[in-house]
KOLGU-4560 file (N, C-alpha, C; in nm, 3 decimals, padded with zeros to 5 digits):
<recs>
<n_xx: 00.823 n_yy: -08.983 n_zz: -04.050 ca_xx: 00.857 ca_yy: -08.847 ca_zz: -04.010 c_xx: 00.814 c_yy: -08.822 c_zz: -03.864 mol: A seq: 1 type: UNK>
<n_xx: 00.717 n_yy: -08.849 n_zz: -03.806 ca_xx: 00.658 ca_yy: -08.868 ca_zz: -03.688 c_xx: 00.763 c_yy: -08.926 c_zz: -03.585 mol: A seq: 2 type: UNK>
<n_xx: 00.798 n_yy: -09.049 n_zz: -03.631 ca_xx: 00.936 ca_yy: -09.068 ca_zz: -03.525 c_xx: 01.053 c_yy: -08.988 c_zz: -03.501 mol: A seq: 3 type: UNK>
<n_xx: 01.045 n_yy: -08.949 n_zz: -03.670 ca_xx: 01.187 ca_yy: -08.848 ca_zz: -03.640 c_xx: 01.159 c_yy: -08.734 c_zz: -03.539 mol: A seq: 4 type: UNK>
<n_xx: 01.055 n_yy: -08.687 n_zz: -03.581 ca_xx: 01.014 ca_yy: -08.596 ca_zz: -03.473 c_xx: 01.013 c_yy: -08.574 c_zz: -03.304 mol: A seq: 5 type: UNK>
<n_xx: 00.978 n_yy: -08.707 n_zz: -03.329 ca_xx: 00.932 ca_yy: -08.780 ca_zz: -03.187 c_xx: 01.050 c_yy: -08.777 c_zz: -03.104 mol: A seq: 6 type: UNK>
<n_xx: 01.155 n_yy: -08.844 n_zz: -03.151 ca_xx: 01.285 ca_yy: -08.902 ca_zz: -03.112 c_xx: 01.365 c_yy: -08.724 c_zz: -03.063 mol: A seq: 7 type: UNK>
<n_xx: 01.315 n_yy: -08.662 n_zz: -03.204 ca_xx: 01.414 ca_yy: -08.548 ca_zz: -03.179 c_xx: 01.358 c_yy: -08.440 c_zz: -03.071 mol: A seq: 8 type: UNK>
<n_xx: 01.218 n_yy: -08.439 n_zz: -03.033 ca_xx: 01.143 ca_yy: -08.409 ca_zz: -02.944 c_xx: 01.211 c_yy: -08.441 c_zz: -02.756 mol: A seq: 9 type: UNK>
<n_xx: 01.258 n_yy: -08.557 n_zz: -02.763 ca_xx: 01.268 ca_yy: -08.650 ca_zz: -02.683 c_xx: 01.431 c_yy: -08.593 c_zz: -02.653 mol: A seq: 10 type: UNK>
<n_xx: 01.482 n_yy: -08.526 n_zz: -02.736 ca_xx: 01.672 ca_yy: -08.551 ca_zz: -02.775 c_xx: 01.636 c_yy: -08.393 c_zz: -02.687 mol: A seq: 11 type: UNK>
<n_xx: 01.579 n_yy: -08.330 n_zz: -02.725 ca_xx: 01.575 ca_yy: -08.155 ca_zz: -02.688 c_xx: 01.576 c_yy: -08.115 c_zz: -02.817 mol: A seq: 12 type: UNK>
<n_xx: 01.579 n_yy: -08.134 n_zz: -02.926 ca_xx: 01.588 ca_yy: -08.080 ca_zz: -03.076 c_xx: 01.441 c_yy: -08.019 c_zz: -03.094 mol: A seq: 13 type: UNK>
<n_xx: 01.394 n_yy: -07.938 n_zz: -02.972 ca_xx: 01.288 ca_yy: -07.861 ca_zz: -02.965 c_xx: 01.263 c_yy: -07.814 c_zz: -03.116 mol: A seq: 14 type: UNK>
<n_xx: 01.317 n_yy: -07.725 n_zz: -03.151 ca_xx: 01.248 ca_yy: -07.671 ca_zz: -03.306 c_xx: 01.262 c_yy: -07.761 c_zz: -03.407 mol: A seq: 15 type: UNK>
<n_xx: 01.412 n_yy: -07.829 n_zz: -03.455 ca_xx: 01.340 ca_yy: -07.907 ca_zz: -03.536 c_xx: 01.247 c_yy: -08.024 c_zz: -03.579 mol: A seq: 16 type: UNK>
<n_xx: 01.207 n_yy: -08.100 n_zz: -03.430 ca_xx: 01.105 ca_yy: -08.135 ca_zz: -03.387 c_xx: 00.951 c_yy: -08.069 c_zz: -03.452 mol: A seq: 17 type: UNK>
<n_xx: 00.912 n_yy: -07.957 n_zz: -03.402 ca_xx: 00.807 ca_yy: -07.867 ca_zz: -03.425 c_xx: 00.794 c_yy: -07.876 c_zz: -03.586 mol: A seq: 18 type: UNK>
<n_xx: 00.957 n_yy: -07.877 n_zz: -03.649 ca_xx: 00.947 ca_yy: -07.825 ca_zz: -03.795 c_xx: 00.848 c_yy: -07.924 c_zz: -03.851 mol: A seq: 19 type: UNK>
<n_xx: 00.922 n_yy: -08.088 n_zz: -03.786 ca_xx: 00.892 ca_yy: -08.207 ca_zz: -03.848 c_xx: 00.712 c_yy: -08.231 c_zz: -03.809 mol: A seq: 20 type: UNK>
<n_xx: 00.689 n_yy: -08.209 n_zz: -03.729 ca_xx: 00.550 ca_yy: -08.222 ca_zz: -03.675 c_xx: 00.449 c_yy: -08.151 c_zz: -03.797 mol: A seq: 21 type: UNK>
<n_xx: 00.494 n_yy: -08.017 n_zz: -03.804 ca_xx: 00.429 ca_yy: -07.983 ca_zz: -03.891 c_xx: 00.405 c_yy: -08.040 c_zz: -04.013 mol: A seq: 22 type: UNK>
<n_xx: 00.504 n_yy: -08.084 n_zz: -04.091 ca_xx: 00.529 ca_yy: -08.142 ca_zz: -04.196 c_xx: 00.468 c_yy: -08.278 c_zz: -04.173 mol: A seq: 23 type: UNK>
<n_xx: 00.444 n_yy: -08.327 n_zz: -04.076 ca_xx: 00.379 ca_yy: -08.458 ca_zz: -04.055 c_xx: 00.222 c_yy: -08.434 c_zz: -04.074 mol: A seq: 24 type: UNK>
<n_xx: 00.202 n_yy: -08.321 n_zz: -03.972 ca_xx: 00.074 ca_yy: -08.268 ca_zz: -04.040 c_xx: 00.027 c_yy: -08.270 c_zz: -04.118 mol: A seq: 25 type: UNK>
<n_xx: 00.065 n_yy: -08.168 n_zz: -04.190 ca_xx: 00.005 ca_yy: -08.139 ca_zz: -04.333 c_xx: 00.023 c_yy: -08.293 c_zz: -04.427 mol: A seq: 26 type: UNK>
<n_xx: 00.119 n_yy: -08.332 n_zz: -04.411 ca_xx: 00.079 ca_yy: -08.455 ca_zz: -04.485 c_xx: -00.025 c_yy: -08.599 c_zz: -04.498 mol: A seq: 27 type: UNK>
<n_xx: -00.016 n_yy: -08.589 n_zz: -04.304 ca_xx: -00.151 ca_yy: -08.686 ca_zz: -04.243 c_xx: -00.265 c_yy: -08.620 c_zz: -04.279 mol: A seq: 28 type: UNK>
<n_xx: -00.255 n_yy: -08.514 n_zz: -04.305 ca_xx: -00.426 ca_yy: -08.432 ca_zz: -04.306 c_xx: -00.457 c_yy: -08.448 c_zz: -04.474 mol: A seq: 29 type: UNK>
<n_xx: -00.353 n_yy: -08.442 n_zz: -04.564 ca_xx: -00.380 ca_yy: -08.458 ca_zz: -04.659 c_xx: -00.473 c_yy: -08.630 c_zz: -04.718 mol: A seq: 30 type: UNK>
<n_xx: -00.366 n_yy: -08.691 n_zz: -04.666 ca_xx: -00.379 ca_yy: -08.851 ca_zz: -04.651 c_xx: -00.521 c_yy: -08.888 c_zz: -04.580 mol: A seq: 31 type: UNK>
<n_xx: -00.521 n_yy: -08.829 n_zz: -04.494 ca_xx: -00.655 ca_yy: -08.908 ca_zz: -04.391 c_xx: -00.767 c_yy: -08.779 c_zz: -04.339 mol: A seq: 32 type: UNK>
<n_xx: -00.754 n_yy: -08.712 n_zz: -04.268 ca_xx: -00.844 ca_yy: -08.574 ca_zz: -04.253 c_xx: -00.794 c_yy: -08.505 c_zz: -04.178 mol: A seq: 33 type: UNK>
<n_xx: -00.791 n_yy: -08.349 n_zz: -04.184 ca_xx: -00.740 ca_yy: -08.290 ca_zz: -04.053 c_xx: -00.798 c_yy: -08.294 c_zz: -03.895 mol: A seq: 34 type: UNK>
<n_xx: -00.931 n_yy: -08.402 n_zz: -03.854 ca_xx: -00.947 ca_yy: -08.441 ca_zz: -03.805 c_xx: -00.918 c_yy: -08.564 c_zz: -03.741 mol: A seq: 35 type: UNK>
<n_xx: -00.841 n_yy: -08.667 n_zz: -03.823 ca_xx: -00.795 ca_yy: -08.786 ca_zz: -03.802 c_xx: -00.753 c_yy: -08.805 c_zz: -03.639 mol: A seq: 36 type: UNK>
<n_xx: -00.739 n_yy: -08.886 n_zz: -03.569 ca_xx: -00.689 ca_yy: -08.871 ca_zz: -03.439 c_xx: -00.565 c_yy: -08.880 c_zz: -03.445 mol: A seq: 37 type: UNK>
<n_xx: -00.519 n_yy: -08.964 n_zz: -03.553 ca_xx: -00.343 ca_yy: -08.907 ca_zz: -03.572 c_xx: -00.323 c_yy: -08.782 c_zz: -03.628 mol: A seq: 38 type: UNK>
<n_xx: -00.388 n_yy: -08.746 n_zz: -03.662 ca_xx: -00.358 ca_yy: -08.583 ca_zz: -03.703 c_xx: -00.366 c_yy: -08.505 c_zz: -03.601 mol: A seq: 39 type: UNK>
<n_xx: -00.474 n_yy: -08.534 n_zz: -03.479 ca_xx: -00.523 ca_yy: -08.425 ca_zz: -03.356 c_xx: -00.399 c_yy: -08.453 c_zz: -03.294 mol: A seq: 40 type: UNK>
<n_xx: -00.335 n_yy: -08.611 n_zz: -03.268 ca_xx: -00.248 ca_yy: -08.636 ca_zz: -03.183 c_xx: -00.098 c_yy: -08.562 c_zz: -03.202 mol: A seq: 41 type: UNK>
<n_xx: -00.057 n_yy: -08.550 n_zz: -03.311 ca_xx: 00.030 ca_yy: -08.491 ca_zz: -03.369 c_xx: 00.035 c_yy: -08.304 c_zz: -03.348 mol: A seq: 42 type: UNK>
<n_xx: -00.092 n_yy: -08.272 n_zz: -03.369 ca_xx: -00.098 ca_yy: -08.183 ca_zz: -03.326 c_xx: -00.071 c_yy: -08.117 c_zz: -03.207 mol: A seq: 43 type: UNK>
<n_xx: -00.100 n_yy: -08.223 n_zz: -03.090 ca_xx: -00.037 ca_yy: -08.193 ca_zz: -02.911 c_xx: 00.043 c_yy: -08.216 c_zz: -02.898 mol: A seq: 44 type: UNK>
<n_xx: 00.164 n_yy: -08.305 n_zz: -02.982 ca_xx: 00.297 ca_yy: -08.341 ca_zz: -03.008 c_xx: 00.334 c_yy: -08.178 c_zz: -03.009 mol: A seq: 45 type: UNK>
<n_xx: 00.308 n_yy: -08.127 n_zz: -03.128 ca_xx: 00.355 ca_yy: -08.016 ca_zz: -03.187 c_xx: 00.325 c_yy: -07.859 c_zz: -03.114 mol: A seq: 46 type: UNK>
<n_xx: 00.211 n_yy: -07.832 n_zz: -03.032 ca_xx: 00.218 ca_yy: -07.800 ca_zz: -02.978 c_xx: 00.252 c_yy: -07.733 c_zz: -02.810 mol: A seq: 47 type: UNK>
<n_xx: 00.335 n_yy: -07.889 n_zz: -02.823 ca_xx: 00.385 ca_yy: -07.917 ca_zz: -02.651 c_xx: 00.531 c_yy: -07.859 c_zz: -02.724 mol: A seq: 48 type: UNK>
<n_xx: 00.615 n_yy: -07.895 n_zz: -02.828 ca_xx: 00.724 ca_yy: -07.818 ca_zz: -02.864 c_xx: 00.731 c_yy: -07.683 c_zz: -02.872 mol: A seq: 49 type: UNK>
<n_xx: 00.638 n_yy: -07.611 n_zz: -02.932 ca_xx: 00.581 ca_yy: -07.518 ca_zz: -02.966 c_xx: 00.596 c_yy: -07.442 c_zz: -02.789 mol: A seq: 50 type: UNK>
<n_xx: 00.522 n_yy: -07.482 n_zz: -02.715 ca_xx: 00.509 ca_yy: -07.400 ca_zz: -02.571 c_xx: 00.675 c_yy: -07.426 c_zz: -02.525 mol: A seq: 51 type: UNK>
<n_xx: 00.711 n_yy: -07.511 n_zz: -02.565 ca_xx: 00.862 ca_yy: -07.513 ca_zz: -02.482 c_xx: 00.978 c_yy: -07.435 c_zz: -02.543 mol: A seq: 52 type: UNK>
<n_xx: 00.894 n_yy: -07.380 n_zz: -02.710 ca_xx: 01.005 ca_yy: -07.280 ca_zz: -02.742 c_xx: 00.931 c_yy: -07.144 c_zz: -02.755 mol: A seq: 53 type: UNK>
<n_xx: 00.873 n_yy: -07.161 n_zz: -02.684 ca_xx: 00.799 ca_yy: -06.986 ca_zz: -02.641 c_xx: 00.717 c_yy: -06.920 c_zz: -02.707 mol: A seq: 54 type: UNK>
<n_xx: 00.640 n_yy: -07.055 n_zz: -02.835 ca_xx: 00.587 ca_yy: -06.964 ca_zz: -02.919 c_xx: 00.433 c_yy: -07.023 c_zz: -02.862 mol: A seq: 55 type: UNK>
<n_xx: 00.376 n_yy: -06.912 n_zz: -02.762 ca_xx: 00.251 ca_yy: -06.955 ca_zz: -02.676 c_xx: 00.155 c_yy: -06.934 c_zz: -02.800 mol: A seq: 56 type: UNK>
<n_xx: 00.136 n_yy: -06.845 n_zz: -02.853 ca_xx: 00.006 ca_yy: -06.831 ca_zz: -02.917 c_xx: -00.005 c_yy: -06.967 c_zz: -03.044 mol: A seq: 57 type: UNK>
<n_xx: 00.064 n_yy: -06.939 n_zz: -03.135 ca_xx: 00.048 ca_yy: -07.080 ca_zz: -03.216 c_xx: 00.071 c_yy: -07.200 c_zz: -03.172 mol: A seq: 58 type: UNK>
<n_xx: 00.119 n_yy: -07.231 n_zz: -03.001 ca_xx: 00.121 ca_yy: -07.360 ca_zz: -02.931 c_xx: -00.029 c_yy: -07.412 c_zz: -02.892 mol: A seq: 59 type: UNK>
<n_xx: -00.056 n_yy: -07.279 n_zz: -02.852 ca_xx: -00.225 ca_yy: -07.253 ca_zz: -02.822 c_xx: -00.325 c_yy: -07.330 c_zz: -02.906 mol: A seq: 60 type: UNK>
<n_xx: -00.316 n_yy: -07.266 n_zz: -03.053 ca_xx: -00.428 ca_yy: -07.291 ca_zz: -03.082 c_xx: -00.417 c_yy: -07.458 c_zz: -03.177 mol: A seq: 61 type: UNK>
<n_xx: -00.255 n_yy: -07.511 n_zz: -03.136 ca_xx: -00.256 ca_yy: -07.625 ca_zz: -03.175 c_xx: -00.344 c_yy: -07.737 c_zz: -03.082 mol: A seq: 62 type: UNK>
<n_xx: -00.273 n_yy: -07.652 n_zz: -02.968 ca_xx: -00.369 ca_yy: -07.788 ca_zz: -02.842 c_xx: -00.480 c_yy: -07.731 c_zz: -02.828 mol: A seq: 63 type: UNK>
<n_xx: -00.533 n_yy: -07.642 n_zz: -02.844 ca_xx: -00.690 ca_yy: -07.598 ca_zz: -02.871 c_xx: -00.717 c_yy: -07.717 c_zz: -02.952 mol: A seq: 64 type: UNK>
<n_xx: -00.722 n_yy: -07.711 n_zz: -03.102 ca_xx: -00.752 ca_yy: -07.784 ca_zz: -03.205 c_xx: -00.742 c_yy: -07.957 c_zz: -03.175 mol: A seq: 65 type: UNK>
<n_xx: -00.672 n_yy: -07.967 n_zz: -03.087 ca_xx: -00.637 ca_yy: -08.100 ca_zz: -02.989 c_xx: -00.722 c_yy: -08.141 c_zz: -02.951 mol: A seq: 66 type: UNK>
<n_xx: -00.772 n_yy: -08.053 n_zz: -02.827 ca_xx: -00.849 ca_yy: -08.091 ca_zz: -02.731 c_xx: -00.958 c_yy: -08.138 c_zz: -02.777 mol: A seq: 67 type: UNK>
<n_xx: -00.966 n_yy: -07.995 n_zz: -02.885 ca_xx: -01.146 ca_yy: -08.010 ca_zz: -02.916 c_xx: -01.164 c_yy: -08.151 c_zz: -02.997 mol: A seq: 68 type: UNK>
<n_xx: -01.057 n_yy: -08.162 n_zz: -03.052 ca_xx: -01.116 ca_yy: -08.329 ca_zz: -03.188 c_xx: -01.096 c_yy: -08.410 c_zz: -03.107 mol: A seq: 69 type: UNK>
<n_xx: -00.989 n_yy: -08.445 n_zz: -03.044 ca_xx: -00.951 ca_yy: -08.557 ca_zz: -02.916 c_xx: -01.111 c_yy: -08.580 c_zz: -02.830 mol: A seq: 70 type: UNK>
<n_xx: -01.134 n_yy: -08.472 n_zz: -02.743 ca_xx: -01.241 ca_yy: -08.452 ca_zz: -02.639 c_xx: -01.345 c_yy: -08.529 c_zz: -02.748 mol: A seq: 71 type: UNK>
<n_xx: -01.382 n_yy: -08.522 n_zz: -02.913 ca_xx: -01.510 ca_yy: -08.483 ca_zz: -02.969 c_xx: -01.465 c_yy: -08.633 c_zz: -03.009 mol: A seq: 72 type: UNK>
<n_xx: -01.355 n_yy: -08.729 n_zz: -03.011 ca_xx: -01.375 ca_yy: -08.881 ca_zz: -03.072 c_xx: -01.392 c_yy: -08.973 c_zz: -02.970 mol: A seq: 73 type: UNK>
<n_xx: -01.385 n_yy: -08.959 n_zz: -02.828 ca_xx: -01.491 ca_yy: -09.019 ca_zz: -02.751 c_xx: -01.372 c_yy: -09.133 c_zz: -02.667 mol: A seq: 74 type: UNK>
<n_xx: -01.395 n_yy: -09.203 n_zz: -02.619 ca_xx: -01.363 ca_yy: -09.298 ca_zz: -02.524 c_xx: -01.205 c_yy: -09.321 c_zz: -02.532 mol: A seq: 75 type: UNK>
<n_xx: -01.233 n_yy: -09.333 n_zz: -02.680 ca_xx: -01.141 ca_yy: -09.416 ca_zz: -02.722 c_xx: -00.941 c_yy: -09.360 c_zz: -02.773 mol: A seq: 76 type: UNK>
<n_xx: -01.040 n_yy: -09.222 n_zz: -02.754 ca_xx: -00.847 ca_yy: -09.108 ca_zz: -02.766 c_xx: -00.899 c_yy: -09.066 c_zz: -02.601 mol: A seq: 77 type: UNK>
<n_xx: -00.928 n_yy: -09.099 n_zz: -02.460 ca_xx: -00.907 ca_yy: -09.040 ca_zz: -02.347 c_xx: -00.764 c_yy: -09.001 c_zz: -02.349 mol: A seq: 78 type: UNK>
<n_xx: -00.691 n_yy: -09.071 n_zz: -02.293 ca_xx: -00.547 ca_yy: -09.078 ca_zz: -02.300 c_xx: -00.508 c_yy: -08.951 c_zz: -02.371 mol: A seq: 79 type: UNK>
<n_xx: -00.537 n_yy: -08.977 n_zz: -02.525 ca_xx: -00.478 ca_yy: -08.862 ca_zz: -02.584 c_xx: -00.550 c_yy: -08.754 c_zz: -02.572 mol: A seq: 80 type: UNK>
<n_xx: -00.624 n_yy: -08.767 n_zz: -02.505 ca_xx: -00.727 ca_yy: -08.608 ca_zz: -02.495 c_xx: -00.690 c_yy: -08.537 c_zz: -02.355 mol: A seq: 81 type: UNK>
<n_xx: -00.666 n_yy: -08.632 n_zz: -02.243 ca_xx: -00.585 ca_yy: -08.624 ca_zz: -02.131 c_xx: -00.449 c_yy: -08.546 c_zz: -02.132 mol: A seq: 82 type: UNK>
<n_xx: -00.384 n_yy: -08.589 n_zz: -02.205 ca_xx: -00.247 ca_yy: -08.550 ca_zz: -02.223 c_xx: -00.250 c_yy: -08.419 c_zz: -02.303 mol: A seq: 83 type: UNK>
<n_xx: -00.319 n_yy: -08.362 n_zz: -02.407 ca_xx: -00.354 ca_yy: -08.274 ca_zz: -02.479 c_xx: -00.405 c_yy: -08.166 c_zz: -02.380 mol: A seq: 84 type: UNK>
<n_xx: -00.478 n_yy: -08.182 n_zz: -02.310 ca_xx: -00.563 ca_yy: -08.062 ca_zz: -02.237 c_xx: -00.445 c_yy: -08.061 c_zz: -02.127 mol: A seq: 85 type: UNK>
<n_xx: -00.341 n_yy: -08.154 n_zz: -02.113 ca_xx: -00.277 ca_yy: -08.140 ca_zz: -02.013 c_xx: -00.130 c_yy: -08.033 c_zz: -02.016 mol: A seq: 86 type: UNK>
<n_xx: -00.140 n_yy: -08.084 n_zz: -02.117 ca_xx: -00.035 ca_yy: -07.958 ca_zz: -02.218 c_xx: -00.072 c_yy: -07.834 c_zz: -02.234 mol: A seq: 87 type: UNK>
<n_xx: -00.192 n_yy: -07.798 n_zz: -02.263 ca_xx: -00.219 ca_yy: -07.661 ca_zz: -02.303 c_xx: -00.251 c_yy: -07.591 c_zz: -02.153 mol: A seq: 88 type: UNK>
<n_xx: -00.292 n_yy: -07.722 n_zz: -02.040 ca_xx: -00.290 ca_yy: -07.597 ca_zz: -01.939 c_xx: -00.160 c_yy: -07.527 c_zz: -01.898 mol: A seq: 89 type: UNK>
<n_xx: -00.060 n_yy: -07.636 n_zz: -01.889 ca_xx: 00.132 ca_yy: -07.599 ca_zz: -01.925 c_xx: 00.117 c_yy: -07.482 c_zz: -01.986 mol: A seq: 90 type: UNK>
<n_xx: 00.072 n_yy: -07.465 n_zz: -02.114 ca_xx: 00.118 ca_yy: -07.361 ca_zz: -02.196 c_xx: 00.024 c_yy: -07.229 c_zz: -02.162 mol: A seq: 91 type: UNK>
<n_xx: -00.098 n_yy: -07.268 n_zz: -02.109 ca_xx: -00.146 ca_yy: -07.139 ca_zz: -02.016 c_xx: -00.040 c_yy: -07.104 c_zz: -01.926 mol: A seq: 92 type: UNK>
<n_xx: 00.002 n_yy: -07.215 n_zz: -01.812 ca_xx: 00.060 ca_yy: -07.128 ca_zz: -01.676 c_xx: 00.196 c_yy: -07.107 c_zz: -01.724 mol: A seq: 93 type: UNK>
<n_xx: 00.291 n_yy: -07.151 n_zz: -01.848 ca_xx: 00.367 ca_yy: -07.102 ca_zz: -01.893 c_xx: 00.385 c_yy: -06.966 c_zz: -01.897 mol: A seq: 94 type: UNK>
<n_xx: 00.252 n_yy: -06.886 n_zz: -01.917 ca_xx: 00.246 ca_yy: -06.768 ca_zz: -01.964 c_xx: 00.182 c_yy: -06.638 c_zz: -01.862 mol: A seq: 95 type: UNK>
<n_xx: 00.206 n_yy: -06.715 n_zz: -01.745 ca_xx: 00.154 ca_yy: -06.647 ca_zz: -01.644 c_xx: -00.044 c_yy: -06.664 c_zz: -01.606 mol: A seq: 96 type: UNK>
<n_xx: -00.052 n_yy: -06.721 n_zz: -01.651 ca_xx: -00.237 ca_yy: -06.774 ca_zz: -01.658 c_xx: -00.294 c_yy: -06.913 c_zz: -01.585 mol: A seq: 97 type: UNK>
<n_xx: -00.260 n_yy: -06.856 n_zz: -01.475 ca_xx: -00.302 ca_yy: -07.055 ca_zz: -01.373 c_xx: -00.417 c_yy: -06.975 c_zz: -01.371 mol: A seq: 98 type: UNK>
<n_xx: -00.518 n_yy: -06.873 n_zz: -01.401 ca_xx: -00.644 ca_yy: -06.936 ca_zz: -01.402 c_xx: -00.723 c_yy: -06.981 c_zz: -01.537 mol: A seq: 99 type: UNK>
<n_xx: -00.695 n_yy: -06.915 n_zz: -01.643 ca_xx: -00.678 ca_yy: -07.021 ca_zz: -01.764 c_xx: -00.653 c_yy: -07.126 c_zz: -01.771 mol: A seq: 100 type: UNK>
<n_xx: -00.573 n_yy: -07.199 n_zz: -01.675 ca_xx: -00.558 ca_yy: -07.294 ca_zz: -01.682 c_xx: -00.605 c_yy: -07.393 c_zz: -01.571 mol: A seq: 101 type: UNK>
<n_xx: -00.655 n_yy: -07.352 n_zz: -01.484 ca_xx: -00.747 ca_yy: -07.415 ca_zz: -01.397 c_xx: -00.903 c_yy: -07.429 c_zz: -01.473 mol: A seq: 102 type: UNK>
<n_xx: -00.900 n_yy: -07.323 n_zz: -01.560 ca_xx: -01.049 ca_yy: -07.323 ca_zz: -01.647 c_xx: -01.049 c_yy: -07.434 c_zz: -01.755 mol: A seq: 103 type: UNK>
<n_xx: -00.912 n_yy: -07.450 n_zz: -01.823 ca_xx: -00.914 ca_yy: -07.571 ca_zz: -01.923 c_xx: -00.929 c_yy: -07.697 c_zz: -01.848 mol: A seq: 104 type: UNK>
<n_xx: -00.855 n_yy: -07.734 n_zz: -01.735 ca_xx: -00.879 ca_yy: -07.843 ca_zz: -01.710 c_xx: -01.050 c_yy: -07.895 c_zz: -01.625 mol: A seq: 105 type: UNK>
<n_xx: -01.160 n_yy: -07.739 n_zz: -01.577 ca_xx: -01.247 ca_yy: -07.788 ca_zz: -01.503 c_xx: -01.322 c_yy: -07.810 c_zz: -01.645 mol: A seq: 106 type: UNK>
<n_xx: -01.347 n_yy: -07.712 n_zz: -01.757 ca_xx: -01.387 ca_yy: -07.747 ca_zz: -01.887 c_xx: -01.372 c_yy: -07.848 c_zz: -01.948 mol: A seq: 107 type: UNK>
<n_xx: -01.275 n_yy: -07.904 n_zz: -01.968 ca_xx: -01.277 ca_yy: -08.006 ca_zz: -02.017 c_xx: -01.300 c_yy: -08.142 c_zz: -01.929 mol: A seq: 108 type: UNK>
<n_xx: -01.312 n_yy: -08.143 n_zz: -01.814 ca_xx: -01.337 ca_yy: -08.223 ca_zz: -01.754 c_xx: -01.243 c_yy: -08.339 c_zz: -01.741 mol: A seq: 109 type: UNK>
<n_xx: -01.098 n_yy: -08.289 n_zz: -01.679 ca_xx: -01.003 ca_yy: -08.388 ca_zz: -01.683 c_xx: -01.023 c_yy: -08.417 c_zz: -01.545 mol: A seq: 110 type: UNK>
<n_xx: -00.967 n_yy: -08.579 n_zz: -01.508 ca_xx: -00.952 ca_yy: -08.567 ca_zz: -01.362 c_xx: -00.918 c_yy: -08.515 c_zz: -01.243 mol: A seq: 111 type: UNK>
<n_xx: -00.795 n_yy: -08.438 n_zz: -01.259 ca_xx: -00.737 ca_yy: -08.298 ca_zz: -01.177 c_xx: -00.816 c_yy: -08.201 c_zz: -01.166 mol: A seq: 112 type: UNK>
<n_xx: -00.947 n_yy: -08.178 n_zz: -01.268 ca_xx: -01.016 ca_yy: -08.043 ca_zz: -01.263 c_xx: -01.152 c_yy: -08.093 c_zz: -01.223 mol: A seq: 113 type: UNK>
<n_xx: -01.186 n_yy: -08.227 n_zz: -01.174 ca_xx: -01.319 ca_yy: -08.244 ca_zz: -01.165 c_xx: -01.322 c_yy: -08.205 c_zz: -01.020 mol: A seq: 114 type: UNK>
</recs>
């Protein structure tokens, strides 16, 4: 389901993308934890769709939930923790908030914000 997503993500099939993400969700979280790093990762998947179809607040607190498990498993999801915080500052200045989003990236301590 993840690919389908992925692919359709990739196509512009913005929402039903999001639909599938979710549904990937809830099922990885069931399977493994809602912490899993495929679950966090999926989550910045889903919330990068999410900001591109305007729905800021629940895009939000997907790459919130991102950042924080990504940032909290250490070395080894950089990349995906990179790309995650990199998204949600998107979905800040999406919304008129470049200083929100100058604050996510000095907070989290990505390279652009150090």
């Amino acid at each position: 389901l993840q690919m389908v997503a992925t692919v359709n993500a990739r196509l512009g099939h913005t929402a039903e993308a999001a639909d599938q993400f979710r549904e990937a969700i809830e099922m990885s979280s069931e399977l493994l934890s809602p912490q899993h790093q495929f679950v966090l990762q999926l989550r910045s998947e889903r919330g990068a769709c999410l900001s591109k179809l305007s729905q800021f607040s629940e895009a939000e607190a997907e790459l919130r939930q991102a950042v924080t498990g990504l940032l909290a498993a250490g070395p080894d999801q950089a990349a995906a923790a990179k790309l995650a915080v990199e998204r949600l500052a998107e979905c800040q200045e999406s919304q008129g908030r470049a200083d929100d989003a100058a604050r996510t990236k000095v907070d989290t301590n990505t390279p652009n914000g150090r």
